[in-house]
C-alpha positions as CSV (number, residue, x, y, z in Angstrom):
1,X,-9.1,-17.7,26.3
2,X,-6.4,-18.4,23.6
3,X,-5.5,-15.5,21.2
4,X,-3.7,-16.8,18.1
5,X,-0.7,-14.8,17.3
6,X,-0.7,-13.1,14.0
7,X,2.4,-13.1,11.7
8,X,4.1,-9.4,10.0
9,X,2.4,-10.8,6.8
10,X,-0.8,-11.3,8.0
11,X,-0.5,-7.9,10.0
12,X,0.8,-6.2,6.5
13,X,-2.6,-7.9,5.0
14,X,-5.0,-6.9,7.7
15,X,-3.9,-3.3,7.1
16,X,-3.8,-3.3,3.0
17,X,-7.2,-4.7,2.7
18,X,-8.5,-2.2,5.0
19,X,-6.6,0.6,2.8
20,X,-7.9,-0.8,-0.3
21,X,-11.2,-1.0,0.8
22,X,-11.4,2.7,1.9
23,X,-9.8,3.4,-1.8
24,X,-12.5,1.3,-3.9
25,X,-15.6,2.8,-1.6
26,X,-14.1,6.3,-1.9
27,X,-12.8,6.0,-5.7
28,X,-14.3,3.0,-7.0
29,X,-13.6,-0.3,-7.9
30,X,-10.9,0.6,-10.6
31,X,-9.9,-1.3,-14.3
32,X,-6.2,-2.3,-12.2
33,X,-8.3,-3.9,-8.7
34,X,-7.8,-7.4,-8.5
35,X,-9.1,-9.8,-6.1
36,X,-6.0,-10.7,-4.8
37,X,-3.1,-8.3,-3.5
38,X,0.3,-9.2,-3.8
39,X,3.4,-8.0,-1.9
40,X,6.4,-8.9,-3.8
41,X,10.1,-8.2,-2.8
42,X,12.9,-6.9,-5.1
43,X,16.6,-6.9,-4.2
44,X,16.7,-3.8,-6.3
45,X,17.0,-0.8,-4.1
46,X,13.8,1.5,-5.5
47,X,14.0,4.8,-4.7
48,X,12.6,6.1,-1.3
49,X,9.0,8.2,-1.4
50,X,9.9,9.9,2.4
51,X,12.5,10.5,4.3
52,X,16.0,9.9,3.8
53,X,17.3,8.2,0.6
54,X,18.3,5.1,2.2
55,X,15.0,4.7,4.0
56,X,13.0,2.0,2.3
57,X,11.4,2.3,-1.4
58,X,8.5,0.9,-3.2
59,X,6.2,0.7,-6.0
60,X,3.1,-0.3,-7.4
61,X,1.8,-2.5,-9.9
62,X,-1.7,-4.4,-11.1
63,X,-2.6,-6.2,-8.6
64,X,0.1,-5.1,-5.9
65,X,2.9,-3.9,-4.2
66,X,6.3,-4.2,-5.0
67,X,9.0,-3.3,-2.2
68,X,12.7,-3.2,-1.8
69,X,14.7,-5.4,0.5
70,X,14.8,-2.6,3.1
71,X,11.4,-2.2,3.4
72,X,11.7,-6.7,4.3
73,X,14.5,-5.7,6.8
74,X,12.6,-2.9,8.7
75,X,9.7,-5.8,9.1
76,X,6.6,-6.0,7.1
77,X,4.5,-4.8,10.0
78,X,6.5,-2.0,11.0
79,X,4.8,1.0,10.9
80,X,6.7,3.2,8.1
81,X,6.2,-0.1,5.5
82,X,3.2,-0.4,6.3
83,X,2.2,3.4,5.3
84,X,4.5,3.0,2.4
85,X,2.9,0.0,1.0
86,X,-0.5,1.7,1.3
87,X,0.8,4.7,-0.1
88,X,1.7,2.6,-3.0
89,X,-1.9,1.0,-3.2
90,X,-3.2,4.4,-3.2
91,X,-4.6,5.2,-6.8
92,X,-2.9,7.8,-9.2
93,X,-4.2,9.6,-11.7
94,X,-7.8,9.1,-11.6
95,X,-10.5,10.5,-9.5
96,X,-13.7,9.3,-9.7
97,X,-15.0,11.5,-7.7
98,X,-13.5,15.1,-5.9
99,X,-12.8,14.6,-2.4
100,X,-14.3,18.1,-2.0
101,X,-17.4,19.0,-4.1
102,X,-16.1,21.6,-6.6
103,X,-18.1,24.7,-7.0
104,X,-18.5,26.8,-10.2
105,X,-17.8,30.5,-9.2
């Protein structure tokens, strides 16, 4: 039995469309989804969401995720980019729905 070998890209992949498919069936498919996700590097350093300030930074666009060079260093299929890029995936600032149902007291 031969078992291809899969790349830190197409583990970084596996994981984001997984995270954004658990975001559109929780919140909806949102006016920023696109059918294709990017991950885009910058050589700017962009500030760091957890941890330490040199830890790795990113951010999030239309369509994507943009990450710092760092965050290419550590690996793309390490396990603190990979949170970080679906942290950035995550959507802000709209809820379609509660995550709890709200009562009226």
């Amino acid at each position: 039995m031969s078992r291809s070998i899969r790349t830190p890209a197409q583990l970084l992949a596996s994981r984001l469309a997984t995270a954004r498919g658990a975001y559109e069936r929780f919140f909806g498919h949102g006016p920023d989804a696109a059918d294709t996700l990017r991950v885009v590097e910058t050589q700017e350093s962009l500030p760091a969401e957890f941890g330490a300030s040199d830890d790795p930074g990113g951010a999030s666009f239309p369509g994507g995720v943009l990450l710092d060079a760092r965050a290419f260093a550590a690996g793309l299929s390490s396990e603190p980019v990979v949170e970080l890029a679906e942290y950035e995936l995550a959507p802000r600032g709209r809820l379609d729905r509660a995550p709890i149902p709200l009562r009226r007291f």
